[in-house]
N, C-alpha and C positions, 0 to 999 in steps of 0.2 A: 920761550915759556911753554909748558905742558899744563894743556887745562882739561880737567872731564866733568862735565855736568852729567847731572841724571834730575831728571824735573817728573812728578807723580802726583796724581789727581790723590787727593784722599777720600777715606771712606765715605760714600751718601753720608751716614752718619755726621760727618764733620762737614761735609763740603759746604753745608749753610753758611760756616764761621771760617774757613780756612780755603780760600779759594787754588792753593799747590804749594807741594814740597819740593827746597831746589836743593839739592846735594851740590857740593862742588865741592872741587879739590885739583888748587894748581901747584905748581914747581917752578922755581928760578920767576917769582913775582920781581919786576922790576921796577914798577909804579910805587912808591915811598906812603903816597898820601892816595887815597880813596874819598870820595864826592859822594857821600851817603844823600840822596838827593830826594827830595816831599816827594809821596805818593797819596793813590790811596786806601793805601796797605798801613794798617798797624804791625811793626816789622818784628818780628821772633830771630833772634841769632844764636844760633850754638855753635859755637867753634869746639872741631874736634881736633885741632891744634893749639897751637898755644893762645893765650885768653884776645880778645878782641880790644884792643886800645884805642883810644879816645880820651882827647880835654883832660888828662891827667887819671885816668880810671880806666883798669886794664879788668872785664868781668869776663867770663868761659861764656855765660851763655844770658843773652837780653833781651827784655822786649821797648823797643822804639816807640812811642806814639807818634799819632800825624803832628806834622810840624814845614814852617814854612822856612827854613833854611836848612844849608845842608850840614850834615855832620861831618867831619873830618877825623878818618880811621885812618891810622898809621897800621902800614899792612909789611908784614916778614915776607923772607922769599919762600917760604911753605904756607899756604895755609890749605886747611879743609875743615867742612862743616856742613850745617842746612841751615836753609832762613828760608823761613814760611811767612806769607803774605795773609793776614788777617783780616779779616772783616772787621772796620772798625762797628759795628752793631752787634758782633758777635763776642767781645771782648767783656762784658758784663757776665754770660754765660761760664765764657777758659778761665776768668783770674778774679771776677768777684766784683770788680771796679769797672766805673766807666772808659770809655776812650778819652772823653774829656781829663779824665784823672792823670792820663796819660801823655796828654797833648804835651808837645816840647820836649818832653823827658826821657830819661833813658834808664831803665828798672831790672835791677838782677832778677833774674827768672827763678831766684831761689825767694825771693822775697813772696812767690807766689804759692810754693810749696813743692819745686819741682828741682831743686839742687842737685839731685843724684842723673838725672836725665842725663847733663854731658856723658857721665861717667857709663853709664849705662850703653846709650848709642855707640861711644867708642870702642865696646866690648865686641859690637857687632862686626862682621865681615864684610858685608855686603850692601849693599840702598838697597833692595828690598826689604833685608829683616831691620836696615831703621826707619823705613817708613810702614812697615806693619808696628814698629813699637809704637809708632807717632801714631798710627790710627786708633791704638788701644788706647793709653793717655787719654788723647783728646778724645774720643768716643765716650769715655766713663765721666769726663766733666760736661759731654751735652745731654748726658741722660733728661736733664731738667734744664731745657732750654730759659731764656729769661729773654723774651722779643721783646723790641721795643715797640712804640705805636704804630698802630696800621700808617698812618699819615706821615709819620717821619720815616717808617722805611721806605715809602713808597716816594718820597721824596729824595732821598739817598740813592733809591733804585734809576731817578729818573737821571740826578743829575749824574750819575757815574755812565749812566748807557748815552748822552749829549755830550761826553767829557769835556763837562763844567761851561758848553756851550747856552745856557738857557738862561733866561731874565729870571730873576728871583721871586720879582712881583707876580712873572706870572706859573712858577712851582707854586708857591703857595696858593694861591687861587686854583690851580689843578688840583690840589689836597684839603681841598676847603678852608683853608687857615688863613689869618691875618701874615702880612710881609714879617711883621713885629712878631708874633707867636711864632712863628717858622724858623728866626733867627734867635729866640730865646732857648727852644727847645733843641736845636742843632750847636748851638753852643755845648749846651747843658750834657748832651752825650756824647757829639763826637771832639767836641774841646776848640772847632773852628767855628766862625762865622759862615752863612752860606756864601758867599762871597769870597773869603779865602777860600773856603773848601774847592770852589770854581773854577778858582784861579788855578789852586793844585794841580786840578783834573786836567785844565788845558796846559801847563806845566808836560805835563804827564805824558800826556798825545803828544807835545813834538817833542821829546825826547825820544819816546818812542817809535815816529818815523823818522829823526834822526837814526835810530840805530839801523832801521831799514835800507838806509841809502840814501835817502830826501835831502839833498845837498843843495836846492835852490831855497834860502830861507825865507826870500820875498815871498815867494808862494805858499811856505811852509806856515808864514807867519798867517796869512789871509786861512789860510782850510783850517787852524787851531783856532779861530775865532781871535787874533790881535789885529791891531790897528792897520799896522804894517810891520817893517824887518827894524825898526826900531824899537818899537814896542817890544816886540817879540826880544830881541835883545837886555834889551833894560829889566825886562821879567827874568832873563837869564841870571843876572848879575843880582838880583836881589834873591832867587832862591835856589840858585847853585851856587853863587860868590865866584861866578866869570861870565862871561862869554861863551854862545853856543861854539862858537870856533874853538876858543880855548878847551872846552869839555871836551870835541872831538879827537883832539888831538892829544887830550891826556889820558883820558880813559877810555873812548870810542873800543878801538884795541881789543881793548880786556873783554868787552863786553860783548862782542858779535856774536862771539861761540855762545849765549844766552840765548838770546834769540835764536837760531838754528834749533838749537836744542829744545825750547820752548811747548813745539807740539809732540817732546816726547814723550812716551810712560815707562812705567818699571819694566815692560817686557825688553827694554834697551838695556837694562840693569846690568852689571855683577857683580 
């Protein structure tokens, strides 16, 4: 299989709301099914091949909210495209609605106003002239930001930099709020409980040093804040729908050339 990533920080401008642009484009895909797996990213897709399929709905270009199972994309042996990692606090500002509105679902990006984009991007030659189009777009819809509360971002800010390592009782007490206010108001925007949201984040980290290498999962499972290699397990299966073993060896693969590529920018480009 022939894979090339190209991954680019966007403008100051955006970067509040859109934390990176990942290009990719591989050949001879040989993996049938794809493990769209919780993050915590509200996920933007544009395929610049053929339309991205899913649960009987095949759209060019999506946007994903957070959600606590995985999606399952039946993947051709060409694909290319970008998916951009969103800030779920920033998603009020790009499309008008909450994350909350989002949560679970899966939303043509034309329903947002943006249906010519695929067609557009495709046009281009290069990742850099489609991540300068991407910084224009999204530049012109943060002109007038829309923050949410001091107290809930700063909440959001803590538990993503702990990923999802911290007592609930005691964020909200760090942000002056009742446990109850914390988790009314964190529903109400980003569409999870603080609790899931936590759960995601530590989700998140061993999948993430799984991609690494971290092949002892006893230990893997203790440094992500579970119980032990069971726990840790049992969380796999309810928000991948396997086993950490079975993910490595289904998708592990595909995904390393990511990570490599991860600290690069467009000066990698062509």
């Amino acid at each position: 299989m022939s894979v090339t990533w190209a991954v680019h920080q966007p403008h100051p401008v955006v970067r509040p709301l859109v934390t990176r642009y990942v290009g990719y484009a591989q050949d001879e895909v040989t993996l049938p099914v794809h493990r769209g797996l919780p993050s915590r990213y509200v996920t933007l897709v544009i395929s610049l091949a053929g339309p991205v399929r899913m649960a009987g709905r095949s759209l060019q270009a999506l946007v994903g909210g957070l959600h606590t199972r995985a999606v399952l994309i039946r993947q051709d042996r060409r694909q290319e495209g970008l998916q951009l990692e969103l800030d779920p606090l920033g998603v009020r500002t790009l499309f008008g609605v909450t994350a909350a509105e989002l949560s679970g679902e899966v939303v043509d990006l034309a329903d947002f106003g943006l249906g010519s984009l695929p067609d557009e991007l495709h046009s281009l030659r290069t990742w850099r002239e489609r991540f300068a189009l991407l910084d224009d777009v999204l530049a012109a819809r943060a002109v007038s930001p829309v923050a949410p509360s001091p107290e809930l971002g700063e909440a959001w800010r803590r538990m993503r930099g702990a990923d999802g390592r911290v007592r609930v009782t005691d964020l909200a007490g760090d942000v002056g709020w009742s446990r109850r206010h914390l988790g009314e108001r964190f529903r109400a925007e980003l569409g999870l409980a603080p609790k899931q949201a936590a759960r995601v984040l530590r989700f998140e980290r061993a999948g993430r040093l799984l991609r690494q290498g971290h092949a002892d999962l006893a230990s893997l499972a203790v440094e992500c804040g579970y119980y032990d290699q069971a726990h840790l397990t049992n969380e796999w299966r309810a928000l991948a729908g396997c086993t950490p073993g079975t993910w490595i060896a289904e998708e592990l693969p595909f995904l390393q050339d990511e990570e490599v590529a991860a600290g690069q920018d467009s000066r990698h480009d062509s």
